[in-house]
C-alpha positions as CSV (number, residue, x, y, z in Angstrom):
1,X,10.9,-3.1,-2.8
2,X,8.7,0.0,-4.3
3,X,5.2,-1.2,-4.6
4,X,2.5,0.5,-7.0
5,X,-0.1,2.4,-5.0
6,X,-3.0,2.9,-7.8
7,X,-5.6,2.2,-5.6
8,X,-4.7,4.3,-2.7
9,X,-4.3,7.0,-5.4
10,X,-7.9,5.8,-6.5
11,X,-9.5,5.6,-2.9
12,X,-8.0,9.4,-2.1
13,X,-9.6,11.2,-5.2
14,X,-12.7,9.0,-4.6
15,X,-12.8,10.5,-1.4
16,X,-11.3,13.4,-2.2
17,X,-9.1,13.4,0.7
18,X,-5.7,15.2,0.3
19,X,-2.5,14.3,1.4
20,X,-3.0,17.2,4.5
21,X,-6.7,15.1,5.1
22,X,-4.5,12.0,5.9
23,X,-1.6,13.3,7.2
24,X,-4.0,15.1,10.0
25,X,-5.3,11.5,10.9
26,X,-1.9,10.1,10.5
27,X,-0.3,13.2,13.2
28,X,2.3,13.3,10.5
29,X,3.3,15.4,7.7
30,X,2.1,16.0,4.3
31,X,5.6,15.6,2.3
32,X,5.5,12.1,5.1
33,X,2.7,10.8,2.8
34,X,2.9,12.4,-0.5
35,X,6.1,10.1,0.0
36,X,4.3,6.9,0.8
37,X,1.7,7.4,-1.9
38,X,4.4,8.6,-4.7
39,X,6.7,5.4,-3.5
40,X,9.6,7.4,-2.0
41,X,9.2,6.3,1.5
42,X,9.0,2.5,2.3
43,X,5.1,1.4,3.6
44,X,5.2,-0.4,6.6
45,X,2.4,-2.6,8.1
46,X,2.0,-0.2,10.6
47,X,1.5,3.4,8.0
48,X,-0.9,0.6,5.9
49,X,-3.2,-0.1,8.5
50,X,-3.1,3.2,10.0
51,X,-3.6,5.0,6.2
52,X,-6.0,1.8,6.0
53,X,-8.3,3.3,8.7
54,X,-8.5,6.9,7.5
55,X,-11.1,5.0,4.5
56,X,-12.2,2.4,7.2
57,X,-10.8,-0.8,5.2
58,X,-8.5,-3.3,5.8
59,X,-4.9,-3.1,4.8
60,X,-5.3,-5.6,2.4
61,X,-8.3,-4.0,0.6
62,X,-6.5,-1.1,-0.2
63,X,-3.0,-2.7,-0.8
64,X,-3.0,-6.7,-1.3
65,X,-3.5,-6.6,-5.1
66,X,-0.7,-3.8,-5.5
67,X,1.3,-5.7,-3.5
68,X,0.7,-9.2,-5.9
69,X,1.3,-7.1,-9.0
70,X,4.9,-6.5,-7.9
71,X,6.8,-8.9,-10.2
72,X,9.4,-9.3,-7.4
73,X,6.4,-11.3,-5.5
74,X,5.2,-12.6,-8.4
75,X,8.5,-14.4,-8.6
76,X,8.6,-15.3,-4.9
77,X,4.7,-17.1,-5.5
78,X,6.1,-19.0,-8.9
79,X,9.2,-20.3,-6.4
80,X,6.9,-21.4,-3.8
81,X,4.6,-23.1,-6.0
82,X,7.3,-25.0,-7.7
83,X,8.9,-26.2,-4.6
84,X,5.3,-27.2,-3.6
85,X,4.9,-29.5,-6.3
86,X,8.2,-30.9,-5.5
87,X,7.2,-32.3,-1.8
């Protein structure tokens, strides 16, 4: 699953931290998080709270509501719902 990372992109030019800025605090490469911002490497839990910690915030205040817009979750949160209703 891709996931839309407007608000990282958001928090970054806020800050104006390049993709070097974080990779440095990462101890990875550039092109490693050009990927993860760009959606061409997978986020784990473990780059989100690490990228998470470069801004000081949570993981989920930089990528919960990206990861709700995803209409593959979206779809997963309608199915629970409904089965909910159904107990």
């Amino acid at each position: 699953m891709s996931i839309n990372l407007d608000t990282l992109k958001k928090f970054m030019k806020e800050k104006e931290y390049t993709y070097e800025h974080i990779a440095k605090s990462l101890r990875c490469s550039k092109t490693f998080v050009w990927q993860i911002v760009n959606g061409e490497r997978r986020l784990t839990y473990e780059n989100a709270l690490l990228i998470a910690r470069v801004f000081n915030l949570k993981p989920d205040d930089l990528f919960y509501l990206t990861y709700l817009n995803n209409a593959d979750v979206k779809k997963k949160i309608v199915n629970v719902d409904k089965y909910k209703k159904n107990l």
